[in-house]
C-alpha positions as CSV (number, residue, x, y, z in Angstrom):
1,X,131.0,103.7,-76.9
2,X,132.8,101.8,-73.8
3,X,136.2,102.9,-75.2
4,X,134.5,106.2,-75.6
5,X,133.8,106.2,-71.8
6,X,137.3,105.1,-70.4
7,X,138.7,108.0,-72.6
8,X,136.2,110.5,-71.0
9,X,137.1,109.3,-68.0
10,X,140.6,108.8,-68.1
11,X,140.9,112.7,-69.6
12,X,138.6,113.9,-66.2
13,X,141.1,112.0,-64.2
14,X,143.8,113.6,-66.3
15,X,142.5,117.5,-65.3
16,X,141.8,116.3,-61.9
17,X,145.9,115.8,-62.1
18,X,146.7,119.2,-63.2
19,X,144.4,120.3,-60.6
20,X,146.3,118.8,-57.9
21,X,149.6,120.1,-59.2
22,X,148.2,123.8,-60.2
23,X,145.0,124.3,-57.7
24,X,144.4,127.7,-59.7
25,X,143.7,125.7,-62.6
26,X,140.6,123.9,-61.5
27,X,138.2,126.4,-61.7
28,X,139.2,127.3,-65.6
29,X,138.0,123.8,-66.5
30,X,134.2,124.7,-66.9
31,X,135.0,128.1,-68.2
32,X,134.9,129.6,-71.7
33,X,139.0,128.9,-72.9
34,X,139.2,132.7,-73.7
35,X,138.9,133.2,-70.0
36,X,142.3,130.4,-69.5
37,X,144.2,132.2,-72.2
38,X,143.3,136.0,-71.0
39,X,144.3,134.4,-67.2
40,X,148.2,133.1,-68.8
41,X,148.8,136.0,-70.8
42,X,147.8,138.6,-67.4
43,X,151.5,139.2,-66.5
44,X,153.8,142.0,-66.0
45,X,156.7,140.7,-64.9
46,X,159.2,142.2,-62.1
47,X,160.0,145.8,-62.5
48,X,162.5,145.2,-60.6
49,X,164.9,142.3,-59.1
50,X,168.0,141.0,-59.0
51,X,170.7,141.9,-61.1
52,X,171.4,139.0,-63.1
53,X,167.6,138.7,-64.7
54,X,167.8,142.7,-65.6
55,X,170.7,142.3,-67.6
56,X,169.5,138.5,-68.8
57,X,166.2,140.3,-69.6
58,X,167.9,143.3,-71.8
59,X,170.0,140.5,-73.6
60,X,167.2,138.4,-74.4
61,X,165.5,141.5,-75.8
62,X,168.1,142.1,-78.1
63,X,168.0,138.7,-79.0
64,X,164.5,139.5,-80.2
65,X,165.4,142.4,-82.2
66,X,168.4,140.8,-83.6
67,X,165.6,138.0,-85.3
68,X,163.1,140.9,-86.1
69,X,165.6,142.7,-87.9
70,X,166.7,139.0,-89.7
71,X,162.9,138.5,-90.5
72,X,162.9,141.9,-92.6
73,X,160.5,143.5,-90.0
74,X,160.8,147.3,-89.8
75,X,162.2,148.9,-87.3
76,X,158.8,150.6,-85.9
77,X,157.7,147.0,-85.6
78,X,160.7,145.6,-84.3
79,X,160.3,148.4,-81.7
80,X,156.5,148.0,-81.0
81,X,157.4,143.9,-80.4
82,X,159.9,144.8,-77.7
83,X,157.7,147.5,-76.9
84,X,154.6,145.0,-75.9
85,X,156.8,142.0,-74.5
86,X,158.6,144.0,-72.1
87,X,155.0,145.0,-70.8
88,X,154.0,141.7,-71.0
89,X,156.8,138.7,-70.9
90,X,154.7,135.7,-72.2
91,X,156.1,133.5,-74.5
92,X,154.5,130.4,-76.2
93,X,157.0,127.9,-76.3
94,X,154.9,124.8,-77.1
95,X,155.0,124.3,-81.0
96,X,158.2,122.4,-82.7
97,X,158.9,124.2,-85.9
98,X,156.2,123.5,-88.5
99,X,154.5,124.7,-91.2
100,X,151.6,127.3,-89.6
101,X,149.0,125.1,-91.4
102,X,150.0,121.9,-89.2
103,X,147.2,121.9,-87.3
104,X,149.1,121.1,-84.1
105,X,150.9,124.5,-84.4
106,X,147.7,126.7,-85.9
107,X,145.9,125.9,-82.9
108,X,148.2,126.9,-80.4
109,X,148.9,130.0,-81.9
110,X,145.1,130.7,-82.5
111,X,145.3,129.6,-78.6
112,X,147.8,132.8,-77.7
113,X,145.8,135.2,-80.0
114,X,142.9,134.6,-77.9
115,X,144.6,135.8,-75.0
116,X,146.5,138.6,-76.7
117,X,143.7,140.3,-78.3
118,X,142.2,140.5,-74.8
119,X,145.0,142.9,-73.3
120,X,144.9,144.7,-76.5
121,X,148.3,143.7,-78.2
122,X,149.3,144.0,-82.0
123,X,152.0,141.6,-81.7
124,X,152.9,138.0,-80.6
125,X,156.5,136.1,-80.2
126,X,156.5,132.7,-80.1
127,X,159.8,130.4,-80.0
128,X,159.9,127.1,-82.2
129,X,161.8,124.1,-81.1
130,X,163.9,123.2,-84.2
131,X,166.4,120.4,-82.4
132,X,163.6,117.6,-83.5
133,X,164.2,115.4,-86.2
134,X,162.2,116.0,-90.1
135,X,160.1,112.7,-88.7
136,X,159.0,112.3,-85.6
137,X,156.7,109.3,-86.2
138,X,156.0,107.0,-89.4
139,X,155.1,110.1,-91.6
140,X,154.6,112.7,-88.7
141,X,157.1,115.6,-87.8
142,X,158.4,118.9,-89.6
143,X,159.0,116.6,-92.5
144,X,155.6,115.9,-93.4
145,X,151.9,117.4,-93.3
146,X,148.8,116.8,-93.9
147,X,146.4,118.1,-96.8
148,X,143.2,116.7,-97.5
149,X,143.8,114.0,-94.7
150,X,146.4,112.8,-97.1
151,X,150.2,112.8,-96.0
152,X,152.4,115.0,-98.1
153,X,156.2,115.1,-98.3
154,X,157.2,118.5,-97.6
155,X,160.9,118.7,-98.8
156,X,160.3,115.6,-101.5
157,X,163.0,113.8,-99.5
158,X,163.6,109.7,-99.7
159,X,163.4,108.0,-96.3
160,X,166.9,107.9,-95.5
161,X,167.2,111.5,-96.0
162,X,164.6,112.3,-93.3
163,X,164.8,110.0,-90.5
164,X,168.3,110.2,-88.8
165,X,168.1,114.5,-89.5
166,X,166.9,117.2,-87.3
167,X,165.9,120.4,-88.9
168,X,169.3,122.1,-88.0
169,X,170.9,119.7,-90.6
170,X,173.2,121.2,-92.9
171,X,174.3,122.6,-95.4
172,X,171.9,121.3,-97.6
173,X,169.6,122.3,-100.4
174,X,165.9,121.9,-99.4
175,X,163.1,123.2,-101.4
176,X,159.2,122.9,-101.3
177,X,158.6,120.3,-103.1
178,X,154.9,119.1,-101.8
179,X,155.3,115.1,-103.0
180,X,151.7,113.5,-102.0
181,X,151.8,109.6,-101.2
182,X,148.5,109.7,-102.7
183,X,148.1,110.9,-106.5
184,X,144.1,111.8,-105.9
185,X,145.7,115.2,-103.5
186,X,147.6,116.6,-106.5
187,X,146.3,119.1,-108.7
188,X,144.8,122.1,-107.0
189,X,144.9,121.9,-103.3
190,X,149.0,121.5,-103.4
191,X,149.3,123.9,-106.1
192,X,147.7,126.5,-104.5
193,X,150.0,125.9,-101.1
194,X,152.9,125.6,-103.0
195,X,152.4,128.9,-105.1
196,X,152.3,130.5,-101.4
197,X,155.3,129.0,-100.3
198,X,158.6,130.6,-101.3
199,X,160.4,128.7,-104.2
200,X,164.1,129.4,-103.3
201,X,166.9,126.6,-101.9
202,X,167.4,126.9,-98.3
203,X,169.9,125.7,-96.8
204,X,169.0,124.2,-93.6
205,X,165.2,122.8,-93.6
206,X,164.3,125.0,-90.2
207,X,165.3,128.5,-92.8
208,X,162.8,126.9,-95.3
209,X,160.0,126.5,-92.2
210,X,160.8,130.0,-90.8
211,X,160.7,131.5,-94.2
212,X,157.4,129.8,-95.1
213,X,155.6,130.7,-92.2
214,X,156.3,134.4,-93.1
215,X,154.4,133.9,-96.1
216,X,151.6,132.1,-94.3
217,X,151.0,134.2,-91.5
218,X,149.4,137.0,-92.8
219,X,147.3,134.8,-95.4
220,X,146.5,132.5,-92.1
221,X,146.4,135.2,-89.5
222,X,145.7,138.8,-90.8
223,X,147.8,142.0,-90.1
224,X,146.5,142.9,-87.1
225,X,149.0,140.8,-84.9
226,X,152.8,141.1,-86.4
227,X,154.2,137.7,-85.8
228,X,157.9,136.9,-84.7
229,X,159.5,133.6,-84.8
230,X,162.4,132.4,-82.9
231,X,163.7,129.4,-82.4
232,X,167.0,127.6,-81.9
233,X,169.7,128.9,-83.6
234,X,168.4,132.7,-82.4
235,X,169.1,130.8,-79.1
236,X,172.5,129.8,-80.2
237,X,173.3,133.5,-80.4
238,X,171.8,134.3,-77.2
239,X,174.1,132.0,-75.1
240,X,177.1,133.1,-77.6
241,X,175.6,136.7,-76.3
242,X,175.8,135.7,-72.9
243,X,179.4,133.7,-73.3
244,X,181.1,137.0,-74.9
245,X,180.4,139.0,-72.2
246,X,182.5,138.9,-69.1
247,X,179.7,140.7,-66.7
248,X,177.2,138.2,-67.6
249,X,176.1,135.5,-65.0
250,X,176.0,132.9,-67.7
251,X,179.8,133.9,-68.6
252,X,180.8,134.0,-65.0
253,X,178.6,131.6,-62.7
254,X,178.0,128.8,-65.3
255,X,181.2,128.8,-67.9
256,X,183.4,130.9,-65.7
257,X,183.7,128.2,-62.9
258,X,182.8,124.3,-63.8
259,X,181.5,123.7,-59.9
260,X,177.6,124.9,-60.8
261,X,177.5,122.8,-63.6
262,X,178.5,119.5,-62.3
263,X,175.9,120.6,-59.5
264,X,173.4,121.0,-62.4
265,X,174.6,117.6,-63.9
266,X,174.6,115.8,-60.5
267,X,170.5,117.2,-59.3
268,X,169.3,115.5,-62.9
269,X,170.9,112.4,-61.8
270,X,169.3,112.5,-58.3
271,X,165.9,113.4,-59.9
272,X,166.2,110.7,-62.4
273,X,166.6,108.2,-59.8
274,X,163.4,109.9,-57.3
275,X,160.1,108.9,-58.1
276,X,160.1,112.5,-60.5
277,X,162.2,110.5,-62.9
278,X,161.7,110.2,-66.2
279,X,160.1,113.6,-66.5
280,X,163.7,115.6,-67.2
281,X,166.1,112.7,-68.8
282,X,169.7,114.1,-68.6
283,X,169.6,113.8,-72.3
284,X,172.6,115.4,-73.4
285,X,174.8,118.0,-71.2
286,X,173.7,122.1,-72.1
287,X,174.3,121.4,-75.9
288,X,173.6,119.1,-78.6
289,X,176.4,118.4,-81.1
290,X,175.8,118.3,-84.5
291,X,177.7,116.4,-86.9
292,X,177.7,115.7,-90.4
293,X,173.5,116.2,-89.9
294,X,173.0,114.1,-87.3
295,X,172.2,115.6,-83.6
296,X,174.5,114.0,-81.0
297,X,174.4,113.7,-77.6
298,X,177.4,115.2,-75.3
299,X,178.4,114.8,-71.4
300,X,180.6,116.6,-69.8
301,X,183.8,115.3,-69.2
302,X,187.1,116.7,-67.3
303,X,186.6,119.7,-68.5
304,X,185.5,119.1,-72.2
305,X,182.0,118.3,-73.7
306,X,182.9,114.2,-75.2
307,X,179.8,112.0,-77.6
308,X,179.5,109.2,-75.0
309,X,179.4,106.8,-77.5
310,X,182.8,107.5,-79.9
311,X,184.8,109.5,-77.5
312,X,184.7,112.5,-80.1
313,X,185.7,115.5,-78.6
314,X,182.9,118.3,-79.4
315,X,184.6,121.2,-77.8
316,X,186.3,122.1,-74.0
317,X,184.1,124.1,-71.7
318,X,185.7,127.4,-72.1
319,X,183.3,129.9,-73.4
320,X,185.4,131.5,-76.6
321,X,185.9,127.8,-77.9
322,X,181.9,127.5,-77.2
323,X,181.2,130.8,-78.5
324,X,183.2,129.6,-81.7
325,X,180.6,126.2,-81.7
326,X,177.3,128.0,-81.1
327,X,178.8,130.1,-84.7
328,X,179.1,127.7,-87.2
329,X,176.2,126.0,-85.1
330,X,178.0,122.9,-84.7
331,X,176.9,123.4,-80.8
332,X,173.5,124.0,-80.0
333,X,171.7,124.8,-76.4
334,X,169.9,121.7,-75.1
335,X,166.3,122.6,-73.1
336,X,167.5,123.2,-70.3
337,X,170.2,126.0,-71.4
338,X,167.5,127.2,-73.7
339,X,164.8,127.6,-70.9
340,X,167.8,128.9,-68.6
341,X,168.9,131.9,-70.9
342,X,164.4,132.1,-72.6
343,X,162.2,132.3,-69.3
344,X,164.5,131.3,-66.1
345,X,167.3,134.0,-65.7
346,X,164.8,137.1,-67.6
347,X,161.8,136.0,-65.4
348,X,159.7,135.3,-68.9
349,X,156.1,133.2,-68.5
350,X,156.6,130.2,-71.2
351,X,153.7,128.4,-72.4
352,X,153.9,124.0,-73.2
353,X,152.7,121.2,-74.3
354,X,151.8,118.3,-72.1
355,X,155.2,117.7,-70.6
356,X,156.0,121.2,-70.4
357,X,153.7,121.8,-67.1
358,X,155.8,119.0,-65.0
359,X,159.7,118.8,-66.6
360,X,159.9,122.9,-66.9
361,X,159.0,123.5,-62.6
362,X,162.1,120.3,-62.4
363,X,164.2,122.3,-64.1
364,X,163.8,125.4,-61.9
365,X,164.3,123.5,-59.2
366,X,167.7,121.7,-60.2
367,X,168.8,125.1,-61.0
368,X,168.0,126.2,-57.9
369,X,169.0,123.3,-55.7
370,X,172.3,124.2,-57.6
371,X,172.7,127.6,-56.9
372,X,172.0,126.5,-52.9
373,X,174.5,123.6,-53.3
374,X,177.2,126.2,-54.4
375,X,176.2,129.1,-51.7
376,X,175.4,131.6,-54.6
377,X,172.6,133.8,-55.9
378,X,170.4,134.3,-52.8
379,X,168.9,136.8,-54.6
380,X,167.9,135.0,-57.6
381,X,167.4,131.9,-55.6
382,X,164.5,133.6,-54.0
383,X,163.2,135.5,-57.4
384,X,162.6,131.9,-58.9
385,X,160.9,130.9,-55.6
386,X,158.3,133.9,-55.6
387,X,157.7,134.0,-59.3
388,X,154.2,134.2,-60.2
389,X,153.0,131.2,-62.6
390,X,156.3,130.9,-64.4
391,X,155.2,128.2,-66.9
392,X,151.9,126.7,-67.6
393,X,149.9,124.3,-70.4
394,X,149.6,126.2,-73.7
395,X,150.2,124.1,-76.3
396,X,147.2,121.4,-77.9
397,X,144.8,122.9,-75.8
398,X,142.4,123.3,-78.9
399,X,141.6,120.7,-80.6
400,X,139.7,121.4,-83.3
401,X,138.8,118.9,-86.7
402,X,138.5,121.8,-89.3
403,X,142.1,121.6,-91.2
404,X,143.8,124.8,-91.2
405,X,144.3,124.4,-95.0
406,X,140.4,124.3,-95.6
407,X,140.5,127.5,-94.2
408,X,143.0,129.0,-96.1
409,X,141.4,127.8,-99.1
410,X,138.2,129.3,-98.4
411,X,139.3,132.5,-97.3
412,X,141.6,132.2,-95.2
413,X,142.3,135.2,-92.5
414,X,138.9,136.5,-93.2
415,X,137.3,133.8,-91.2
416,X,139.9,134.2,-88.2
417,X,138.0,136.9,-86.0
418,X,134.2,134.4,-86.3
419,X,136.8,131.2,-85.1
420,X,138.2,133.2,-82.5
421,X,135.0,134.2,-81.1
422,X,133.1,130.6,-81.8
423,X,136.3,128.6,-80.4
424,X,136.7,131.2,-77.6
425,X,133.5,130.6,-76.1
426,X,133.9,126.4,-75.9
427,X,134.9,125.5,-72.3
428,X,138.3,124.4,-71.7
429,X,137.3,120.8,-70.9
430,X,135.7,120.6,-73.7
431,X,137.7,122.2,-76.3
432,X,140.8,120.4,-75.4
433,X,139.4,117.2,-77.1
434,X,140.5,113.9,-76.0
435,X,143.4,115.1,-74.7
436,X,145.6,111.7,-76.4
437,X,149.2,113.2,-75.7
438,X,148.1,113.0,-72.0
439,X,145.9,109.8,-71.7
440,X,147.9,108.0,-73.8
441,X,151.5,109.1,-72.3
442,X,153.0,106.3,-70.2
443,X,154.9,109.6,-67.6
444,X,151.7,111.3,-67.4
445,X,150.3,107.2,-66.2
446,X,152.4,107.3,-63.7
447,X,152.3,110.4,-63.0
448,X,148.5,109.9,-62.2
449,X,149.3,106.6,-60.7
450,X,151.8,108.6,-58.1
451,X,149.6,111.3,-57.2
452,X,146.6,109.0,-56.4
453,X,149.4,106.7,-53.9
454,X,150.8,109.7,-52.5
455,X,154.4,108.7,-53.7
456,X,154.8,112.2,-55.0
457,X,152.7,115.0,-53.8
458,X,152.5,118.7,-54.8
459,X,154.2,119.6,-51.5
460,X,157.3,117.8,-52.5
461,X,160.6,120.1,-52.6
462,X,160.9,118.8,-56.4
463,X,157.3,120.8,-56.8
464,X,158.4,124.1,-54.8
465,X,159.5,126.4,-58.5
466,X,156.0,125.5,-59.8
C-alpha cells in the first residue's frame, strides 16, 4: 500500500507537470476523458497561410490517397478520408506499428474514436512508427504480443532474427506464425487469431502488420469509422514527393542549399547541451540507413550523409541521389523529417505518447530558430509561432486491464459503442492508470526535478512552439 501511495503521488505530481507546461490542460484532469479527446480533435486548421504549408498540405494529402488507394480502399472512401481531414487536420501519431489487438495501440485508437465520433466523422488516419526494432524489450515490441497474458511469437522468429531488426527489414519472408512460449495458450485462442490474420509471405514484417490490421479493424472496430494506416515508408514517398519537385520548400530551402540544415544540425547540439537535453537526441541526421536489415545511424558530412561508425558512405545530399534512397528504401526519414514534412510544414495537430508533448514543441523550435538563423521564412516563422495546440498527449492515455483479444473473442466490435460510452465517462486522471511510462521515465524525473528548481520554466524560448 506505501508503494501504492508514492505512485499516486508521483503520477499527481506528474499532471501537475503537464499542467505547468500546457495550463489549458489542468482543468481536463477531473473531467470525463471524452471531454479531453472531443477538446484535441476541435481543430480546423488555417484556411489560409503561407505558401509553403498550402502546397506542403496538398502534398501530404496526396500522400494519403496514394496509401488509401495501396490499402484497396475505394475511391468514394479515399475521397471521404481527405474529405474529413482537410476539415479537420488531427492525426494520431502515438502508436509504433502493432498488431490492433496490442493493447497499447487498441487503446489509443479507442482514445481518437472517442473524439471523432463527437464531431460526427466516419473516418480516422492514424500514422504508425515502423523505424523500431521487432523487440523493444525482453519479449515486448512489434515482434511479440500478448494472448491470455502469455507472450506469443508473432513471426515464429529465433532470437537472433528479432533483436538487431526493425520492421523495415528486408527482403524477407515473414508469416503469422503465432509460436506461444507457453504450450497451455495453444489450441483455440491462437487459432482463432490466426484464422483472422492473412496467411500470405510478406516481405517486410511492417507489410505483414499493415495488412493484418486491415483484417482486424473491422472485426475490432466496426464499419462505421474507415480506418487508414500510414506509416514510414508512405513517409519515404512523401519527402521523395517533396525532393522531386523543384517548387517545393523541402526541395529548395532544405536540400537545395546545405546552410538550413547544418543550422538544424547545430540548434540540436545546443539543445542537447541546455538543460532541455536529452529530450531530442540528435540521433541520426534526417534519415536512417538501412543495411543489410539493420537500421543505421548517419551524420552529415561535407556534403554526404556517412555511418559514423565505418565511414560507409549512405548517399550525398543531393535530392535525385536521395530520391533514388527513399525508393528502394535504403534511406528512410528520421522524426524529425517525418514530423517536418506530417504536422510542421502542413500545419497538422499530431497526437503522442509521453515524450511526444516535450521533444515534438523542441523540434519546432529548432526548426524555427533555423529558419531565423538563416533570415528566411518570416512567414512560416510566424505560422509555427501562432499555431493553435500543434501537438498534445494522445497516446496511453487509457489504460484499461480488459485484453483487447478477450473482446474480440466474445464479440468483438459489438461491444465497442457500450466501452466507448463506459470508458468515455471515467475521468482523465483516473483512466490514465498509473501512468508507468511517465513516473517511471528517468527525462520526465528530471524534467519534474527542473520545473520544481526553476532551471527550466515554461517561459523558456526552448518552450515558445508549444
Amino acid at each position: 500500500m506505501e508503494n501504492q501511495a508514492v505512485d499516486t503521488d508521483t503520477k499527481r505530481v506528474v499532471l501537475e507537470s503537464f499542467a505547468t507546461l500546457y495550463p489549458w490542460m489542468r482543468s481536463f484532469h477531473t473531467r470525463p476523458v471524452r471531454d479531453y479527446a472531443v477538446r484535441l480533435f476541435d481543430f480546423s486548421g488555417s484556411r489560409s497561410g503561407p505558401e509553403p504549408r498550402l502546397r506542403s498540405f496538398t502534398k501530404l494529402l496526396k500522400a494519403i490517397q496514394r496509401a488509401g488507394r495501396r490499402n484497396g480502399l475505394s475511391s468514394n472512401a479515399v475521397a471521404k478520408i481527405c474529405e474529413e481531414f482537410e476539415a479537420r487536420p488531427v492525426m494520431q501519431t502515438g502508436p509504433h506499428l502493432l498488431l490492433l489487438i496490442e493493447p497499447e495501440a487498441y487503446y489509443s485508437h479507442v482514445f481518437s474514436l472517442l473524439g471523432l465520433s463527437a464531431h460526427g466523422c466516419t473516418s480516422y488516419v492514424s500514422y504508425a512508427v515502423s523505424t523500431v526494432n521487432l523487440v523493444e524489450k525482453p519479449r515486448k515490441g512489434p515482434g511479440w504480443l500478448k494472448v491470455d497474458g502469455q507472450p506469443v511469437n508473432v513471426f515464429g522468429l529465433s532470437r537472433s532474427q528479432m533483436i538487431p531488426y526493425s520492421l523495415l527489414s528486408g527482403p524477407g519472408s515473414y508469416r503469422f506464425e503465432l509460436k506461444s512460449v507457453d504450450a497451455s495458450v495453444e489450441g483455440d485462442a491462437l487459432e482463432r487469431l490466426r484464422n483472422l490474420l492473412p496467411k500470405t509471405q510478406f516481405e517486410r514484417p511492417a507489410h505483414a502488420l499493415k495488412a493484418a490490421n486491415l483484417c482486424l479493424w473491422p472485426k475490432l472496430f466496426g464499419t462505421d469509422f474507415t480506418f487508414l494506416q500510414i506509416d514510414d515508408e508512405d513517409i519515404a514517398d512523401l519527402v521523395a514527393d517533396h525532393l522531386s519537385d523543384g517548387t517545393s520548400w523541402l526541395r529548395a530551402r532544405l536540400f537545395g542549399d546545405s546552410t538550413l540544415a547544418a543550422c538544424i544540425l547545430a540548434e540540436l547540439d545546443k539543445l542537447a547541451a541546455g538543460p532541455w537535453c536529452g529530450w531530442l537526441p540528435r540521433s541520426t541526421d534526417f534519415f536512417w540507413f538501412y543495411d543489410n536489415g539493420k537500421r543505421l545511424p548517419l551524420r552529415l558530412v561535407a556534403g554526404e550523409f556517412v555511418h559514423p561508425a565505418t565511414g560507409l558512405k549512405a548517399a550525398r545530399f543531393t535530392a535525385p541521389e536521395i530520391v533514388e534512397r527513399l525508393a528502394d528504401r535504403s534511406l528512410i526519414p528520421n522524426l524529425l523529417l517525418m514530423f517536418l514534412v506530417l504536422s510542421i510544414l502542413p500545419g497538422v495537430r499530431v497526437l503522442g505518447g509521453s515524450h511526444h508533448p516535450v521533444y515534438y514543441p523542441l523540434m519546432r523550435y529548432v526548426v524555427c530558430r533555423a529558419l531565423e538563423a538563416t533570415g528566411v521564412d518570416a512567414d512560416l516563422r510566424h505560422a509555427l509561432a501562432t499555431d493553435d495546440t500543434p501537438g498534445a498527449w494522445g497516446h496511453r492515455i487509457i489504460e484499461c486491464s480488459d485484453e483487447p483479444f478477450k473482446q474480440l473473442r466474445n464479440g468483438g466490435a459489438g461491444g465497442l459503442d457500450e466501452s466507448l460510452d463506459r470508458l468515455g465517462r471515467v475521468p482523465l486522471a483516473d483512466v490514465c492508470g498509473s501512468m508507468s511510462s511517465f513516473v517511471t521515465d528517468r527525462l520526465w524525473q528530471e524534467l519534474r526535478r527542473n520545473l520544481r528548481e526553476s532551471a527550466i520554466t515554461p517561459v523558456d524560448e526552448e518552450w515558445a512552439y508549444s
